[in-house]
Structure formats: C-alpha cells, structure tokens
C-alpha positions in Angstrom: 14.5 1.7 -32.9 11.4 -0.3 -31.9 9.9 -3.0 -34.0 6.1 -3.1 -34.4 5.0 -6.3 -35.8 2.4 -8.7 -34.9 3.8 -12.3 -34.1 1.9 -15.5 -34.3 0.4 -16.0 -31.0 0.0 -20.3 -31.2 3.6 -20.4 -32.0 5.1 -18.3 -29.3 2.7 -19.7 -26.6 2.9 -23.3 -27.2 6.6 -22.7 -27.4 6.3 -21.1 -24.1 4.3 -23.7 -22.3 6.8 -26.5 -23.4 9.6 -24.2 -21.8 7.4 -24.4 -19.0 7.0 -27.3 -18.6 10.9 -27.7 -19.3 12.1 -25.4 -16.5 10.0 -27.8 -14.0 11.8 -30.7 -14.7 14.8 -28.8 -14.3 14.0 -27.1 -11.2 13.9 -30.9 -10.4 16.7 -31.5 -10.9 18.5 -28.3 -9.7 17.5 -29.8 -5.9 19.8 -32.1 -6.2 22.6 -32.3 -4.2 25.8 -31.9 -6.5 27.3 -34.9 -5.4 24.1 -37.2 -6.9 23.4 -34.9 -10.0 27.4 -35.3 -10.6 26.9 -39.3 -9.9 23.9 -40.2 -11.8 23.9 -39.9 -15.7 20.3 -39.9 -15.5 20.3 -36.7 -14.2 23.2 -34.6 -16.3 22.0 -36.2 -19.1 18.4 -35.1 -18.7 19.7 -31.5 -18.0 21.7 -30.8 -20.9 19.0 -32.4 -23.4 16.4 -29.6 -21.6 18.9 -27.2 -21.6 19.5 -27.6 -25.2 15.6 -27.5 -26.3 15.4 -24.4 -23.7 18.0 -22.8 -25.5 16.4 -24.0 -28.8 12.9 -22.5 -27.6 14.5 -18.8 -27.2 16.4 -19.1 -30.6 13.3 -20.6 -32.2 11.0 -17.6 -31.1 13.5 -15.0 -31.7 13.7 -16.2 -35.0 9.9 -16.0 -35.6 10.3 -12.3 -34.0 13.1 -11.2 -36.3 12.4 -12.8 -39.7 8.8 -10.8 -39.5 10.6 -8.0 -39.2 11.4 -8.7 -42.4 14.8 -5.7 -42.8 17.7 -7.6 -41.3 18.3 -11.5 -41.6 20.4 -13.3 -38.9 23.5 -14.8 -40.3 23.5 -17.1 -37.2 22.0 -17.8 -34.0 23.6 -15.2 -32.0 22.8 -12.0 -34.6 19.1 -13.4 -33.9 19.5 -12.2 -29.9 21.4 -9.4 -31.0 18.8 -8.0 -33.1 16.3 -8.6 -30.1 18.3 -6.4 -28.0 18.9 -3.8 -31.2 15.1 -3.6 -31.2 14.8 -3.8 -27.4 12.8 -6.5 -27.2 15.3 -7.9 -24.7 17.5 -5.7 -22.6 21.6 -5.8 -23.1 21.5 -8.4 -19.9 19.8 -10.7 -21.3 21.3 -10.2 -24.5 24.1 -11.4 -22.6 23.1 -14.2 -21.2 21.2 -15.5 -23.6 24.4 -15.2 -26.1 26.3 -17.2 -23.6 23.8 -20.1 -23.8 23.5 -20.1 -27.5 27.5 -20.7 -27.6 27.0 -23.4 -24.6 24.1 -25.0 -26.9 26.7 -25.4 -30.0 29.1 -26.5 -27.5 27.2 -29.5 -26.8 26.3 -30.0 -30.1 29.7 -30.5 -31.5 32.1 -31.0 -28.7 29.9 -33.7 -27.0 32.8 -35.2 -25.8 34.3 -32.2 -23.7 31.3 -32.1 -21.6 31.9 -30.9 -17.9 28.6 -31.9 -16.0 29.5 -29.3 -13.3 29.1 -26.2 -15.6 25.8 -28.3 -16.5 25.0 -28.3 -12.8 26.1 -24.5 -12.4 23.7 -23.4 -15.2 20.9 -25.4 -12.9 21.6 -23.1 -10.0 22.7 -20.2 -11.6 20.9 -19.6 -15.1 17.5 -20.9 -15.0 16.1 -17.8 -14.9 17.4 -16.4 -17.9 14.6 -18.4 -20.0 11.8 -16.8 -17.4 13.2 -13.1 -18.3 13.2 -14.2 -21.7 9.9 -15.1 -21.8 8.9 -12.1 -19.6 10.6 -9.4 -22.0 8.8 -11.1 -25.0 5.4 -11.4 -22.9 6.1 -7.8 -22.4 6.3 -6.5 -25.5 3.9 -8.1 -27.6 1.3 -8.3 -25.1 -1.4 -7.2 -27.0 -0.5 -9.8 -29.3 0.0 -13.0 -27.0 -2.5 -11.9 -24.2 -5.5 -10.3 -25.7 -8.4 -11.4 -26.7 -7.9 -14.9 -26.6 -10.7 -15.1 -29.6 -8.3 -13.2 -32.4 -5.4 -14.6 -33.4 -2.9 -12.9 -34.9 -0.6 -14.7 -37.9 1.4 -13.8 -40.2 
C-alpha cells in the first residue's frame, strides 16, 4: 500500500537543511563530557530547544507527506508517523523511534518542569540519528521529486 504523490520539493528541502544545520549544533554538543553538558544550562537548554524543532521538522514534513495524500487525516502527531510507516515511507524502526520522540517533544512542551537533562543528554548519544534515517527514508522515496532536475519544481 504505497503512496504516489508528488511533494513540494522547497518545503521538504529547506526543512531538511535547517535539520542539518540542527544536528551540527547538536553533534556539538553531544562531545561534551556529561559532567559539563549536566553543569551548564547553556548547553541542556540548547539541546532540548533543537531537539524540539528536530522533532518539529519530521512532524512538519510528514504532515506535508500525508495531508497530500489526501485519504486519511492524522488525528494527532503520532497517526502522522504511523501513516508514514502504513505507506512505507518509513520502516516500523523508525516508526518507532520517531513515535518516541514525538511523545518526548509534548513532554517538554507541557511538563517543562519534570525535565531530566540526562535523558536529554542520552538522546544526544543515542538518538541523533533517527532524524538522518528520517531524512534518508524520505530522500529515498521521493527522489525523483526532491533530487531531480533541480530546474522543475514540483508543488502541490
């Protein structure tokens, strides 16, 4: 059950270099001894506000992905990876993953306060490249679309 649509190639690319950029300033900060990332709210701060817009990045093109679909519409954040994975855009992995992360985004959205700075520091060593499958899987499939001929653009 494979979706063929054409996606908007500005929006999924410029999205993609600003998760780029995103995951360099946190590889920065992943070589940080746990000790100083721990010590410094400098640093935990600056990983869970790139986390977040890393998360946000993934939710935002999966969104664009889904809603041109234009047959099922995501009740929340989560059905959005779901229905990646339904249409195997992403693989059951990632599907996994990436539903983890959406959860951990709402979590510090809402429970702010209940923040522990060594999960954020786990996700650093651990996670980072769940947004680089991400963006391989939808690289992947819609290759035609995002890497052709730089000269046609496709929208919708």
């Amino acid at each position: 059950m494979c979706l063929r649509i054409k996606v908007n190639r500005d929006l999924i690319l410029t999205r993609f270099n600003k998760l780029d950029q995103l995951l360099e300033n946190l590889r920065e900060l992943k070589e940080i001894g746990k000790d100083e990332f721990l010590s410094n709210y400098k640093n935990y701060f600056a990983a869970q506000r790139a986390l977040e817009i890393c998360i946000n990045i993934c939710i935002d093109i999966g969104n664009h992905i889904v809603t041109l679909n234009n047959k099922e519409k995501p009740e929340t954040f989560t059905d959005i990876i779901k229905i990646l994975a339904k249409h195997e855009i992403i693989n059951e992995e990632l599907k996994t993953q990436l539903t983890k992360m959406v959860r951990f985004r709402n979590f510090l959205g809402h429970f702010y306060l209940e923040i522990d700075n060594e999960v954020i520091y786990n996700i650093l060593q651990n996670n980072l490249k769940d947004f680089h499958s991400f963006k391989e899987a939808v690289l992947r499939k819609f290759k035609e679309d995002l890497i052709g001929d730089s000269n046609h653009k496709n929208t919708t």
